[in-house]
mmCIF file of the N, C-alpha and C atoms, coordinates in Angstrom:
data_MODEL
# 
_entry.id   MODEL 
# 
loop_
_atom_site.group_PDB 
_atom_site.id 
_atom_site.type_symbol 
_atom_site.label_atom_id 
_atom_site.label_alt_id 
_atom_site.label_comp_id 
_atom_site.label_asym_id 
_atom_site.label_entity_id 
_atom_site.label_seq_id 
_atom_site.pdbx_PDB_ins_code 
_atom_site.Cartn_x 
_atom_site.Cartn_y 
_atom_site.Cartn_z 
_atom_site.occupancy 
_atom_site.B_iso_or_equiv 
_atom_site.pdbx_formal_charge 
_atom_site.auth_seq_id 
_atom_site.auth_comp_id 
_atom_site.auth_asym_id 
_atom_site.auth_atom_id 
_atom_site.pdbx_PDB_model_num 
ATOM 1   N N  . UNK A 1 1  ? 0.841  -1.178 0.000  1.00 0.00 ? 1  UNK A N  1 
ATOM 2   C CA . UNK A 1 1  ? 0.000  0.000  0.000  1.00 0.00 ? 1  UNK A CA 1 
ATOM 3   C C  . UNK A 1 1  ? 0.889  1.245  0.000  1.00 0.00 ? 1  UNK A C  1 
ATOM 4   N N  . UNK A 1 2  ? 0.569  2.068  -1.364 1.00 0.00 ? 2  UNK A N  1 
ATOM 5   C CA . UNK A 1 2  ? 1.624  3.235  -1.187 1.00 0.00 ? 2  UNK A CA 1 
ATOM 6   C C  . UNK A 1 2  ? 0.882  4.543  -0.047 1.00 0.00 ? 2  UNK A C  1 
ATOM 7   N N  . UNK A 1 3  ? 2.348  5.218  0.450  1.00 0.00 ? 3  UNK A N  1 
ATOM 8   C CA . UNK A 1 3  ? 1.767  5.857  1.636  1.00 0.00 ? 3  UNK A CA 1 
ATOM 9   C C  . UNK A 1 3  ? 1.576  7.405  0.498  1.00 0.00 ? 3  UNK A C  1 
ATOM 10  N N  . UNK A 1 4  ? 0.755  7.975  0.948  1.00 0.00 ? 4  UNK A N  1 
ATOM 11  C CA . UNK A 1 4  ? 0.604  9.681  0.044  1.00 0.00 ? 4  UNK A CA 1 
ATOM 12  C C  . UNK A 1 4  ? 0.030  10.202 0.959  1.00 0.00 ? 4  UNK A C  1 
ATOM 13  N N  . UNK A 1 5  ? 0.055  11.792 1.230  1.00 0.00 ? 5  UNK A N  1 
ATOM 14  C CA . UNK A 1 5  ? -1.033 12.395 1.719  1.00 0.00 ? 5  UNK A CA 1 
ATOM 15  C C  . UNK A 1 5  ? -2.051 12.981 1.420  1.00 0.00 ? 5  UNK A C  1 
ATOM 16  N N  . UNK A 1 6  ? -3.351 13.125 1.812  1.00 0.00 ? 6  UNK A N  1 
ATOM 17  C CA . UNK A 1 6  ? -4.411 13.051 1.359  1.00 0.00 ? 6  UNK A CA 1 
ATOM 18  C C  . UNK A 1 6  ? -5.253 14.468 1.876  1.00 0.00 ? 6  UNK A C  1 
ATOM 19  N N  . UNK A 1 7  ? -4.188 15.297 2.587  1.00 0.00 ? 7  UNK A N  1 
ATOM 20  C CA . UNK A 1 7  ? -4.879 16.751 2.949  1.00 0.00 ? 7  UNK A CA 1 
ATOM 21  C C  . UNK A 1 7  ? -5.284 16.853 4.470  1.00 0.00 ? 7  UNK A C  1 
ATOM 22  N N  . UNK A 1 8  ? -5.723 15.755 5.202  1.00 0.00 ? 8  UNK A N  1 
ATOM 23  C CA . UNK A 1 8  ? -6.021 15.872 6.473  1.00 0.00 ? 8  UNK A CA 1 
ATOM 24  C C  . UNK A 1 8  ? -5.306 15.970 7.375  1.00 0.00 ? 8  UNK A C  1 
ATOM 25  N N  . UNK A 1 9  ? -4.230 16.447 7.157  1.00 0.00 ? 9  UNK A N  1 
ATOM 26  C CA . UNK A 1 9  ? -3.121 16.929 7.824  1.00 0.00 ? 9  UNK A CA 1 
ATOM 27  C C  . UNK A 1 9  ? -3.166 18.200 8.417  1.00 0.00 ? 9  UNK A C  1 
ATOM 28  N N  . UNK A 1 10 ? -3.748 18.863 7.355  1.00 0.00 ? 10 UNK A N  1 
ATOM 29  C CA . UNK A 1 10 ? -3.639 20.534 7.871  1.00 0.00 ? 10 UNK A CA 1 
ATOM 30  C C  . UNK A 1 10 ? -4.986 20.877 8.747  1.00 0.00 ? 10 UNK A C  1 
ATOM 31  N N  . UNK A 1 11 ? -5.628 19.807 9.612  1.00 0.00 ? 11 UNK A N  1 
ATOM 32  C CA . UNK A 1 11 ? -6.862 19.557 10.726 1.00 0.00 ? 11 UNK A CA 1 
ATOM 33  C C  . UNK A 1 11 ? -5.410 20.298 11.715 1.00 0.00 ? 11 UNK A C  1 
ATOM 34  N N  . UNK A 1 12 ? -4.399 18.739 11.888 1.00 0.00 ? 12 UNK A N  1 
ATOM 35  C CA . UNK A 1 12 ? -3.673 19.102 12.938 1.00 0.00 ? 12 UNK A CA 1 
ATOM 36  C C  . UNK A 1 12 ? -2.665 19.368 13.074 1.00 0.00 ? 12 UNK A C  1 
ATOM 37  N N  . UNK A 1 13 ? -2.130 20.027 11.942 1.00 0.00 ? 13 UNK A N  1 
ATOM 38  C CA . UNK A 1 13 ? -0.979 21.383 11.960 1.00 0.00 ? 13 UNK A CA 1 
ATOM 39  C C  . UNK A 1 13 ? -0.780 21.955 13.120 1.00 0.00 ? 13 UNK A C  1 
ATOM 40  N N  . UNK A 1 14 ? 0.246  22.255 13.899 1.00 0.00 ? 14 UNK A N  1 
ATOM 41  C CA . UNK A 1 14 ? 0.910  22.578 14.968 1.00 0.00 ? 14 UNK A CA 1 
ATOM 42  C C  . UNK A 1 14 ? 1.088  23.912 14.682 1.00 0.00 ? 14 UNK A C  1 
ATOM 43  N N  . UNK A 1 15 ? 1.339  24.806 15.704 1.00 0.00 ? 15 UNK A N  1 
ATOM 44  C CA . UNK A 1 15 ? 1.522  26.480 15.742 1.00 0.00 ? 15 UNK A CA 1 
ATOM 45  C C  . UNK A 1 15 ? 3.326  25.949 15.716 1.00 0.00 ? 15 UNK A C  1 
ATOM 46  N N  . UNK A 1 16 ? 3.624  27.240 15.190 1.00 0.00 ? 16 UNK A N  1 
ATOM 47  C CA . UNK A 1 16 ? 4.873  27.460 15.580 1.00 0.00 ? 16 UNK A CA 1 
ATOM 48  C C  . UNK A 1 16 ? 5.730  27.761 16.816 1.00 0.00 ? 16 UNK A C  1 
ATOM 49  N N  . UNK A 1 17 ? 6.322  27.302 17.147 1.00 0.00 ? 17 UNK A N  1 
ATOM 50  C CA . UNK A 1 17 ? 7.023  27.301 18.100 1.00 0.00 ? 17 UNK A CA 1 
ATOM 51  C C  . UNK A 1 17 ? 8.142  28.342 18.523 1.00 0.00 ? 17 UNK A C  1 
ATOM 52  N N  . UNK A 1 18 ? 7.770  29.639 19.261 1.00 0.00 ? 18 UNK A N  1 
ATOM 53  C CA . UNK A 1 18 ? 9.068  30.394 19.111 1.00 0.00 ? 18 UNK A CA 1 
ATOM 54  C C  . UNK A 1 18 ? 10.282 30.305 19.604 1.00 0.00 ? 18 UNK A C  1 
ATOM 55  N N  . UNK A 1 19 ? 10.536 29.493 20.538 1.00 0.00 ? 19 UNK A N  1 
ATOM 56  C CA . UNK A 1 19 ? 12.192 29.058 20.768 1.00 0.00 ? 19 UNK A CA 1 
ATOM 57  C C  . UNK A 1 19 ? 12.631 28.061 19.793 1.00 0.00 ? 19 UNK A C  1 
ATOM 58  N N  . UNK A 1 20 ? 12.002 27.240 18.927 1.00 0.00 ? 20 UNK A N  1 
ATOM 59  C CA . UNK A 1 20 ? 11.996 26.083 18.596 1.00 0.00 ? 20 UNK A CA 1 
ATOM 60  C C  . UNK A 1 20 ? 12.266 24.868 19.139 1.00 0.00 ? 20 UNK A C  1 
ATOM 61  N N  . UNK A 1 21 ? 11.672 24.402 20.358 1.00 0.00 ? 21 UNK A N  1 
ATOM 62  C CA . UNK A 1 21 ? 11.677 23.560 21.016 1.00 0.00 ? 21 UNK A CA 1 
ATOM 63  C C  . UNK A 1 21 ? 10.575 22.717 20.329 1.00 0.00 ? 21 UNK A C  1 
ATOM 64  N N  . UNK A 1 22 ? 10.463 22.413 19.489 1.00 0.00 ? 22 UNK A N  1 
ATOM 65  C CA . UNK A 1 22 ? 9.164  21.383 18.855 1.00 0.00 ? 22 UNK A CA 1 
ATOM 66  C C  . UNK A 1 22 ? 8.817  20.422 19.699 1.00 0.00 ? 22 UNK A C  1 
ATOM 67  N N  . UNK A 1 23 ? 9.851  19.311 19.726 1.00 0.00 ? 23 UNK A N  1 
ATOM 68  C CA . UNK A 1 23 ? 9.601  17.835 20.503 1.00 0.00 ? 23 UNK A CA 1 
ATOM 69  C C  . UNK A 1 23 ? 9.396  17.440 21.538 1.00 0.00 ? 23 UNK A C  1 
ATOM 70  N N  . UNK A 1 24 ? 10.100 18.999 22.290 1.00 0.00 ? 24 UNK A N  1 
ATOM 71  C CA . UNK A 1 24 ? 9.518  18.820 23.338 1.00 0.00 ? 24 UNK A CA 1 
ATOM 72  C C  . UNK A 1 24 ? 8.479  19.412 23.889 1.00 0.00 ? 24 UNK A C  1 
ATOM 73  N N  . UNK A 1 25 ? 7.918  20.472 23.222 1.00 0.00 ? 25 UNK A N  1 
ATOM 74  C CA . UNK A 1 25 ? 6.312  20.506 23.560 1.00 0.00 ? 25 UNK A CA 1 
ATOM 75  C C  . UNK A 1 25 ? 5.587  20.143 22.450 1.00 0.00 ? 25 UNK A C  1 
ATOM 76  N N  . UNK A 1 26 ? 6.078  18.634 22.617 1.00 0.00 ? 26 UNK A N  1 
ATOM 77  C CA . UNK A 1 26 ? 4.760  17.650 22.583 1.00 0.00 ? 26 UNK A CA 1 
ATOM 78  C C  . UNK A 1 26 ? 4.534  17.722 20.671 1.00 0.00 ? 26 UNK A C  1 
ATOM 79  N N  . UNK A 1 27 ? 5.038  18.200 20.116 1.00 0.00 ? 27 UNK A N  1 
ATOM 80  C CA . UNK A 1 27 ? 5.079  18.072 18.615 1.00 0.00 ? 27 UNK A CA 1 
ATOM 81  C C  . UNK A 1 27 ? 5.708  17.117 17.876 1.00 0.00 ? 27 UNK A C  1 
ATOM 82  N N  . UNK A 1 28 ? 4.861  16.327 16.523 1.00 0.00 ? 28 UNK A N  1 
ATOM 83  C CA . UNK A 1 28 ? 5.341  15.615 16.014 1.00 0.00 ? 28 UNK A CA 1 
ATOM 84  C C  . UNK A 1 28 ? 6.300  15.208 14.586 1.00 0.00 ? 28 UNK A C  1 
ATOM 85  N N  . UNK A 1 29 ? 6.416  15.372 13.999 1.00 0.00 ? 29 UNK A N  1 
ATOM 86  C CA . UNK A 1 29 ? 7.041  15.356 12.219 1.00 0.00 ? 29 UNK A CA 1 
ATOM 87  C C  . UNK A 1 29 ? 6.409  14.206 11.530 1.00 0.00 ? 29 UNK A C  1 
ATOM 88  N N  . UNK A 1 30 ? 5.758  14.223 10.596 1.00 0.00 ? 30 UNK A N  1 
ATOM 89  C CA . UNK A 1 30 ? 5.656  13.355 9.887  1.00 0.00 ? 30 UNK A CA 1 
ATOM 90  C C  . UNK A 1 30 ? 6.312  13.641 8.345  1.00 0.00 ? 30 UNK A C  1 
ATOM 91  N N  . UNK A 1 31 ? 7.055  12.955 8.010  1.00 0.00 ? 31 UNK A N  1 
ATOM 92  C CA . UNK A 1 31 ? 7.937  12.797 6.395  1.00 0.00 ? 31 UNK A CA 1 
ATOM 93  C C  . UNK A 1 31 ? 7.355  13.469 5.457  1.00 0.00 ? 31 UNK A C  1 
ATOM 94  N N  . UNK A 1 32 ? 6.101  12.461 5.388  1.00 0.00 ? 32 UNK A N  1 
ATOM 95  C CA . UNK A 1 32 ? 5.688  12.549 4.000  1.00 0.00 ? 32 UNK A CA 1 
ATOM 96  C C  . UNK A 1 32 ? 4.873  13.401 3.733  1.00 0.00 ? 32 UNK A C  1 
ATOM 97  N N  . UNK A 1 33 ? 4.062  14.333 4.759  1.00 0.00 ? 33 UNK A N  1 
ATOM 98  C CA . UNK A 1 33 ? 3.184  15.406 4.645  1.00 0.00 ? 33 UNK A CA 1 
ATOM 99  C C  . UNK A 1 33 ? 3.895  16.983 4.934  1.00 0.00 ? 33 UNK A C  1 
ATOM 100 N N  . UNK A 1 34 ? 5.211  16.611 5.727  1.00 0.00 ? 34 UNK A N  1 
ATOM 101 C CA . UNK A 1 34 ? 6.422  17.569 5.524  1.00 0.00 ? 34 UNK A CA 1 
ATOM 102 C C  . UNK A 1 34 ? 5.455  18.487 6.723  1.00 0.00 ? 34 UNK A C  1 
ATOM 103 N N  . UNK A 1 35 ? 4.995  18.265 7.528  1.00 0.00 ? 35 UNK A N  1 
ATOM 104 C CA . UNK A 1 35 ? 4.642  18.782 8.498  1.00 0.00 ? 35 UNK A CA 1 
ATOM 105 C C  . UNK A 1 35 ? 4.754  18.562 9.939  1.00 0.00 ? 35 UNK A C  1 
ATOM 106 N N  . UNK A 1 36 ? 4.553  19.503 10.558 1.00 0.00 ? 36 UNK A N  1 
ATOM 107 C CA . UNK A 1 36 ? 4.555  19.163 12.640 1.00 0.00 ? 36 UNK A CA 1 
ATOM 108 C C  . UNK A 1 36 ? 3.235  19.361 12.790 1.00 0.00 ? 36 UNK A C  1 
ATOM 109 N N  . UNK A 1 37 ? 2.824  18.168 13.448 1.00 0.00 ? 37 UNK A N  1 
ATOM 110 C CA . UNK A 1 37 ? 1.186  17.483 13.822 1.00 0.00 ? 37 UNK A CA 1 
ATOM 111 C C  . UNK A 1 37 ? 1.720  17.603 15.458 1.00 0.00 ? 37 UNK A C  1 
ATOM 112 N N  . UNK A 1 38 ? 0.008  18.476 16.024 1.00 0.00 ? 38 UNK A N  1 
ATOM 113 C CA . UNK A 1 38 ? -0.187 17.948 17.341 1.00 0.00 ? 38 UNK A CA 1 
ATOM 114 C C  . UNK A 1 38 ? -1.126 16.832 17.659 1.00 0.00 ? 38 UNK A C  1 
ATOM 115 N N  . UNK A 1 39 ? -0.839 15.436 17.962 1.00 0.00 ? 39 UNK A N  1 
ATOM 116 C CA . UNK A 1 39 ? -1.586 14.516 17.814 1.00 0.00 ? 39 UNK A CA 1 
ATOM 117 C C  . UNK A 1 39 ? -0.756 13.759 19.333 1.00 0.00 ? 39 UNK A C  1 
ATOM 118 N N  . UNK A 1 40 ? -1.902 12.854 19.631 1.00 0.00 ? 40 UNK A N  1 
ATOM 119 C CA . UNK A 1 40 ? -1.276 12.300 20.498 1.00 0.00 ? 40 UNK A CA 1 
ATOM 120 C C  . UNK A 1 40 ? -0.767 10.803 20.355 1.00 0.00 ? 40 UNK A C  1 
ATOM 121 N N  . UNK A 1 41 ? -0.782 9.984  18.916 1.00 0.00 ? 41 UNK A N  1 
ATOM 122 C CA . UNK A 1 41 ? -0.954 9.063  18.504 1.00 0.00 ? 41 UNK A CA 1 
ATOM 123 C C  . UNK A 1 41 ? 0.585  8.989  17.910 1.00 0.00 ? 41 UNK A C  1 
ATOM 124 N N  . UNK A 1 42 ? 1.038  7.677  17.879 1.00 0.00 ? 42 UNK A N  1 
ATOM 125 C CA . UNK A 1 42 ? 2.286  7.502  16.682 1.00 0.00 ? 42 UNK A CA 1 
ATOM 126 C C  . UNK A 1 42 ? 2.412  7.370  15.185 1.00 0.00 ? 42 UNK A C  1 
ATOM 127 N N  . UNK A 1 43 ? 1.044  7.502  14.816 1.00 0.00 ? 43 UNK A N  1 
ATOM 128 C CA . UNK A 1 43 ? 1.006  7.602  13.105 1.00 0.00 ? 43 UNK A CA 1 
ATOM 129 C C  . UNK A 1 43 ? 0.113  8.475  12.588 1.00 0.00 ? 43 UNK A C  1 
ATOM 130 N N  . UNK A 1 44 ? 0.398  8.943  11.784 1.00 0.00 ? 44 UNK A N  1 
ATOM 131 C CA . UNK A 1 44 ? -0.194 10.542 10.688 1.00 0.00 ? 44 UNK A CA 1 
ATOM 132 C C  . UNK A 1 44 ? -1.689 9.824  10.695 1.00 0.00 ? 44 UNK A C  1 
ATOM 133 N N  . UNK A 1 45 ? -2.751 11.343 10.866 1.00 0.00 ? 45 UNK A N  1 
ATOM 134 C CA . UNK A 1 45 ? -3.802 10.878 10.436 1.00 0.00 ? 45 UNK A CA 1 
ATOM 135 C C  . UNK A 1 45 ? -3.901 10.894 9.379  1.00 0.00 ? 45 UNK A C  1 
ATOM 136 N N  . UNK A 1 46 ? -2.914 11.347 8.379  1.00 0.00 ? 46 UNK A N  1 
ATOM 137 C CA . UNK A 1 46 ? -3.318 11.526 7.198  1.00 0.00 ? 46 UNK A CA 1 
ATOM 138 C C  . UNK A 1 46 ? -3.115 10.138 6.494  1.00 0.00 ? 46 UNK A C  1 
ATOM 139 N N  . UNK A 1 47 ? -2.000 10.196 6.210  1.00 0.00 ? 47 UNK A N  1 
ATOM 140 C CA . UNK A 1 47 ? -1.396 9.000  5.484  1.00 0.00 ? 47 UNK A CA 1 
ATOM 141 C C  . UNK A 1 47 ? -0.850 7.928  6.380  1.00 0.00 ? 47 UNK A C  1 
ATOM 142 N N  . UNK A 1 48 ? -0.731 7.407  7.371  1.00 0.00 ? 48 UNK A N  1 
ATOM 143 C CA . UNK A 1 48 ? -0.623 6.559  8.191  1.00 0.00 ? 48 UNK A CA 1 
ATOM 144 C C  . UNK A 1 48 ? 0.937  6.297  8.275  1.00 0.00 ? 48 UNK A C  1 
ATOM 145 N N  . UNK A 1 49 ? 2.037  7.366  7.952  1.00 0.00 ? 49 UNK A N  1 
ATOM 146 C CA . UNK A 1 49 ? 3.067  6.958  8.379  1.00 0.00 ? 49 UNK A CA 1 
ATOM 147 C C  . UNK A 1 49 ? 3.957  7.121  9.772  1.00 0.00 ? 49 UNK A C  1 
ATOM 148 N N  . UNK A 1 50 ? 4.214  6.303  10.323 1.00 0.00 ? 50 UNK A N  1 
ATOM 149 C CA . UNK A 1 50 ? 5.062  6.557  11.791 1.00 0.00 ? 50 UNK A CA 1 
ATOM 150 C C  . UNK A 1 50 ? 5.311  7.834  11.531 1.00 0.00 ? 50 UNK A C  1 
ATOM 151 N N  . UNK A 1 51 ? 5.215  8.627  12.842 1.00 0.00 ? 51 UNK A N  1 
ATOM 152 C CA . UNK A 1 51 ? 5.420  10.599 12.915 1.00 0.00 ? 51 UNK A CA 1 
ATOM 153 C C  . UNK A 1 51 ? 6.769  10.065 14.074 1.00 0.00 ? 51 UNK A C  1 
ATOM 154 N N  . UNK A 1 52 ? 7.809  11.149 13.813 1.00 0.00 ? 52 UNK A N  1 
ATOM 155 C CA . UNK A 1 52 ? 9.188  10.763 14.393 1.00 0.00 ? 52 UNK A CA 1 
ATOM 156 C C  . UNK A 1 52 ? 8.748  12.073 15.299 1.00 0.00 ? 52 UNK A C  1 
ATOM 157 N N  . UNK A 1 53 ? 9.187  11.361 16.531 1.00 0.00 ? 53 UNK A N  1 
ATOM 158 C CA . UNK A 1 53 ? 9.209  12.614 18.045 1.00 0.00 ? 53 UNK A CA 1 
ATOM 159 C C  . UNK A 1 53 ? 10.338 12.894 18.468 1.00 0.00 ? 53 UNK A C  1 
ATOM 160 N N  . UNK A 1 54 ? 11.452 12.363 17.872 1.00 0.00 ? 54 UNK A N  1 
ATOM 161 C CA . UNK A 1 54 ? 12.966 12.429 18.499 1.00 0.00 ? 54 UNK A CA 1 
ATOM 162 C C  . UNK A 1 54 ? 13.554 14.158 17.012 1.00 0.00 ? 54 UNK A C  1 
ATOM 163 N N  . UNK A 1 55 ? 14.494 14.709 17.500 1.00 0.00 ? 55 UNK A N  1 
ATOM 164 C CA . UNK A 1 55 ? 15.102 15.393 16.404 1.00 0.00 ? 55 UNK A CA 1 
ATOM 165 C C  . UNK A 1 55 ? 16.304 14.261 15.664 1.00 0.00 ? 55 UNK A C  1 
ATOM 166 N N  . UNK A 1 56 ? 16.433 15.116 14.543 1.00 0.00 ? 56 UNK A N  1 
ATOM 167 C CA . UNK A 1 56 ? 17.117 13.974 14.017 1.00 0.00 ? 56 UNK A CA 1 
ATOM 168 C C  . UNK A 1 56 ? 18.839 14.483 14.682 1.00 0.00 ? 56 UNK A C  1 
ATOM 169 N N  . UNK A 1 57 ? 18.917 15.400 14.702 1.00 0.00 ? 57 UNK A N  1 
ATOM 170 C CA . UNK A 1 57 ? 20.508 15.932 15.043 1.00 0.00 ? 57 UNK A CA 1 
ATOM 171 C C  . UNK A 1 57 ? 20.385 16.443 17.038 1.00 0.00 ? 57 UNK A C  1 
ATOM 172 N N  . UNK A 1 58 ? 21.277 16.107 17.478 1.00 0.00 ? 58 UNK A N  1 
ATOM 173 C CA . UNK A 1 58 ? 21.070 16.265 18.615 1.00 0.00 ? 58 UNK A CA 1 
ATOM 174 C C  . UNK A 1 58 ? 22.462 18.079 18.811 1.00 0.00 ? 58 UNK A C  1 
ATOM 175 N N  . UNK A 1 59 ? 21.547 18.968 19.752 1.00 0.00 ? 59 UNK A N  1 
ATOM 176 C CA . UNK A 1 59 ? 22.022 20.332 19.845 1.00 0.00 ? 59 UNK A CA 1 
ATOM 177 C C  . UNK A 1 59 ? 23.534 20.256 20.282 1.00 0.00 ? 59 UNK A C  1 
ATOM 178 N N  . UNK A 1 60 ? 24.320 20.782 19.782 1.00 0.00 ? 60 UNK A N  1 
ATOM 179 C CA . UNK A 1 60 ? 25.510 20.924 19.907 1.00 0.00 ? 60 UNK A CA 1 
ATOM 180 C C  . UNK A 1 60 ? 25.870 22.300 20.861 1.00 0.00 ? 60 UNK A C  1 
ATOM 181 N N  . UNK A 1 61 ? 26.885 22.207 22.283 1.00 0.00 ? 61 UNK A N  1 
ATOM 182 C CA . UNK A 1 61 ? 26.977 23.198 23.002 1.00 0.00 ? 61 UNK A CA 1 
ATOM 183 C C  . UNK A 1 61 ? 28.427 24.211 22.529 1.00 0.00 ? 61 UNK A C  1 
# 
């Protein structure tokens, strides 16, 4: 089953974040809709792909 998105994404589009602390308040990424979802679930409502909660690069001091 190919994954695509299908628009119901932008229901739960996330505000922006002004420090950019995303992940940790509680925001998600999903790939393939190229968006940050507030959801409380581990997969896109849209297209059903795993939403990653970790950053991919960890902050350098």
């Amino acid at each position: 089953m190919a994954k695509f998105c299908k628009g119901l994404c932008t229901e739960y589009r996330a505000q922006k974040i002004p420090n950019g602390f995303r992940y940790c308040s509680g925001q998600k990424r999903c790939t393939y809709c190229s968006l940050y979802l507030q959801v409380s679930g581990i997969n896109c409502p849209c297209c059903g792909c795993r939403l990653r909660s970790k950053s991919r690069h960890k902050l350098r001091n």
